[in-house]
C-alpha positions as CSV (number, residue, x, y, z in Angstrom):
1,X,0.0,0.0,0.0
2,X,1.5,3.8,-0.5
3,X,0.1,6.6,1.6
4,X,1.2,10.3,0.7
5,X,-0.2,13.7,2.3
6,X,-1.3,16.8,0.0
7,X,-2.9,19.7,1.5
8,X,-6.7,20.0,0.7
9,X,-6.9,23.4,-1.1
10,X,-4.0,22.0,-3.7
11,X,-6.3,20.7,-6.4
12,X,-3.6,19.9,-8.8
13,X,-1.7,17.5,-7.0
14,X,-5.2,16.0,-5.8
15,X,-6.5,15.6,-9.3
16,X,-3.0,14.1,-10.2
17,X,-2.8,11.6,-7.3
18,X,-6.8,10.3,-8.3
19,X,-5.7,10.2,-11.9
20,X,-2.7,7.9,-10.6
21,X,-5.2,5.5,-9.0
22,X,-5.1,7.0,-5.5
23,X,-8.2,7.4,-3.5
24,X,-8.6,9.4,-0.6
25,X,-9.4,7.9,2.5
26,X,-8.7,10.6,5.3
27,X,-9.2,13.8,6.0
28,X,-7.5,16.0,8.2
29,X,-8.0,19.5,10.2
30,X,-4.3,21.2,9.9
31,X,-3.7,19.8,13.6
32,X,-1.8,17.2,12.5
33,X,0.7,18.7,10.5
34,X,3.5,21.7,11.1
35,X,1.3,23.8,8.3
36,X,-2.0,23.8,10.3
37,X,-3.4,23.8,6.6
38,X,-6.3,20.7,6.1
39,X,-4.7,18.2,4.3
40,X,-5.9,14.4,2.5
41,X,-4.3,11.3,3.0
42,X,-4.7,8.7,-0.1
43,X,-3.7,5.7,-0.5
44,X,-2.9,3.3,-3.8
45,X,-2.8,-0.7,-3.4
46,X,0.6,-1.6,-5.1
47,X,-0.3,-5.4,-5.6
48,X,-0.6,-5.1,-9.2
49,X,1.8,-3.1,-9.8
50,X,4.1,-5.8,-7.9
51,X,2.7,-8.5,-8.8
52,X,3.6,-7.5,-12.6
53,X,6.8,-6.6,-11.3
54,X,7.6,-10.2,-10.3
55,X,6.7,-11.8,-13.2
56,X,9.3,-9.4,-15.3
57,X,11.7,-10.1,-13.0
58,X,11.7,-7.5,-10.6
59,X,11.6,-7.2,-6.6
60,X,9.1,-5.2,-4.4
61,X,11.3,-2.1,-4.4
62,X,12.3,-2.1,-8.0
63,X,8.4,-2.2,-8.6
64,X,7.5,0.8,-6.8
65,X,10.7,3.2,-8.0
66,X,8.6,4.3,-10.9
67,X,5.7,5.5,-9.3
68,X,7.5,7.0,-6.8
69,X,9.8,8.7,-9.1
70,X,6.7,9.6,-11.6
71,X,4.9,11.0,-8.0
72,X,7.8,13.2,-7.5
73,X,7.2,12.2,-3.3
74,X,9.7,9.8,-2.4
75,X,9.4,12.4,1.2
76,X,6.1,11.6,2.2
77,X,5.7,8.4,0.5
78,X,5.3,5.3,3.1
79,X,4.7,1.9,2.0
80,X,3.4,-0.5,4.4
């Protein structure tokens, strides 16, 4: 699974992320971050894009440099 932050009132990155197959799943009020600004939490299942890894050869890590290189978050990416 990857998890990234993005500030609510940034509709760019938002519409980028969904467009990347995230989907948000939490909502914040500011109070948890430094910024005090409202921010999303998404979240994107990576077992396909794993799973296709694996069969070309490649392990968990080398399957998710892409995206997180396409995202342009390798900060607040975390995968679990």
């Amino acid at each position: 699974m990857l998890r990234l932050y993005t500030f609510a009132r940034n509709a760019g990155a938002r519409r980028f992320y969904e467009r990347h197959g995230f989907v948000a799943v939490a909502f914040g009020d500011g109070s948890g971050n430094q910024e005090g600004e409202p921010d999303v939490r998404y979240e994107r299942s990576t077992r396909g894009m794993i799973a296709g890894a694996r069969r070309a050869g490649a392990g968990d890590q080398g399957a998710l440099r892409p995206w997180v290189a396409k995202l342009g978050v390798a900060q607040a990416l975390r995968c679990a």
